[in-house]
C-alpha positions in Angstrom: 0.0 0.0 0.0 2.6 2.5 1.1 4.5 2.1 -2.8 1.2 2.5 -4.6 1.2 6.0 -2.6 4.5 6.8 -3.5 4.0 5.8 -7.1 0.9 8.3 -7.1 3.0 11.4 -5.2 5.5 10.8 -7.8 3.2 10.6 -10.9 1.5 13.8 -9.0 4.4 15.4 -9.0 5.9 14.7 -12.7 2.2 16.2 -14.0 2.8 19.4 -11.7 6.0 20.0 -12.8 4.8 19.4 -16.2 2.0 21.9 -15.9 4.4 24.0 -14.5 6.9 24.4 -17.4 3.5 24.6 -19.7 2.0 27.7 -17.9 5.5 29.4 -17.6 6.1 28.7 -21.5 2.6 30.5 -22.2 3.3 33.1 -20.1 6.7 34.0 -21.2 4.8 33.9 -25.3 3.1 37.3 -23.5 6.1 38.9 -23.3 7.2 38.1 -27.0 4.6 39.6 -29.2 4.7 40.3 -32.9 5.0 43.2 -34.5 1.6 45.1 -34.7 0.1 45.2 -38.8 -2.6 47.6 -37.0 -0.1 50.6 -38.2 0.9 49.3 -41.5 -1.2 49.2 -44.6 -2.9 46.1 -45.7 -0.2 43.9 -47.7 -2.9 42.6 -49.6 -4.7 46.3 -50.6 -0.9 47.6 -51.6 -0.9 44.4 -54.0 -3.8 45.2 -55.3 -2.7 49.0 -56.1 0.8 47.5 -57.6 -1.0 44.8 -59.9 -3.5 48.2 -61.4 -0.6 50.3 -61.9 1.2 47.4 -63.8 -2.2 46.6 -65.8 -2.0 50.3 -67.1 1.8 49.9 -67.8 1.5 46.8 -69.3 -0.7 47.7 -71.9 2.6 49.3 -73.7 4.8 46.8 -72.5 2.8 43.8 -74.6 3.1 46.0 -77.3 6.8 46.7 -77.1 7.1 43.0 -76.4 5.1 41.9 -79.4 7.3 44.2 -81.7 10.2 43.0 -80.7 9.6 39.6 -80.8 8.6 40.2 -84.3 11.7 41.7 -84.7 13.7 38.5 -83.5 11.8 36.9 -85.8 12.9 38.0 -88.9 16.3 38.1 -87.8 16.7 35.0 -87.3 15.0 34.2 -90.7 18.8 35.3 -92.1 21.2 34.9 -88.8 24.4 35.7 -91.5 22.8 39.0 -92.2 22.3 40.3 -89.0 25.6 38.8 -88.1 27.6 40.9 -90.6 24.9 43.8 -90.4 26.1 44.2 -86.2 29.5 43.6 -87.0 30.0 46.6 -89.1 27.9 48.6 -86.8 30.2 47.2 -84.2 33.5 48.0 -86.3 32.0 51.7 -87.0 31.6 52.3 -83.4 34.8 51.0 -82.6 37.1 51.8 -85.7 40.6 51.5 -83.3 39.6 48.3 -81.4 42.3 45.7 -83.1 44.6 45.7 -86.1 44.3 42.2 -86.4 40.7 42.5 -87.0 41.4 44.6 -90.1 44.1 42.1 -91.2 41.3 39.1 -91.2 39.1 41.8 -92.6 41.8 42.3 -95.8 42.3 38.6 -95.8 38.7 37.6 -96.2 38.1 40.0 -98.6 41.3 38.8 -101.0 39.6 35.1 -100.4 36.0 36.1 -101.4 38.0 38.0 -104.5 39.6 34.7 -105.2 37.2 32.5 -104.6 34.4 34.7 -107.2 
């Protein structure tokens, strides 16, 4: 009789202790509070706002898109074109850049003279 006591004052115990380190885990949570959204405007409305301004931007953006997607497009219906076409813009920007590049420059032109 006197262990089954002892086995209950201990069990008793164990639970008290354990409701103990509950309660002071909830009460320290008081102390640690999150920031208040009271103050700050509604994430959601400011969303909102961004996704109408972009709606009215966009309008000109699918445009300017569209046109240069078209654009791509028929560059890349002749890809040696545009190559050489941006190369000689490149070289007329940049007329000093390399000597060498004007010696491959003289040497493909006497090949393409040869080769006609």
């Amino acid at each position: 009789m006197q262990s089954i006591f002892t086995n209950f004052k201990q069990n008793l115990q164990r639970k008290v202790l354990l409701l103990a380190a509950i309660a002071l885990l909830l009460v320290s949570g008081l102390f640690v509070s999150e920031p208040s959204y009271a103050a700050t405007p509604n994430q959601k409305l400011i969303q909102q706002e961004q996704m109408d301004k972009n709606s009215q931007v966009g309008t000109v953006d699918v445009e300017q898109r569209e046109q240069a997607y078209e654009e791509q497009v028929e560059a890349s219906k002749d890809i040696d074109k545009t190559y050489e076409d941006n190369l000689k813009e490149f070289k007329k920007s940049h007329p000093d850049e390399n000597i060498v590049n004007k010696a491959v420059e003289g040497a493909k032109e006497a090949v393409e003279k040869v080769t006609k």
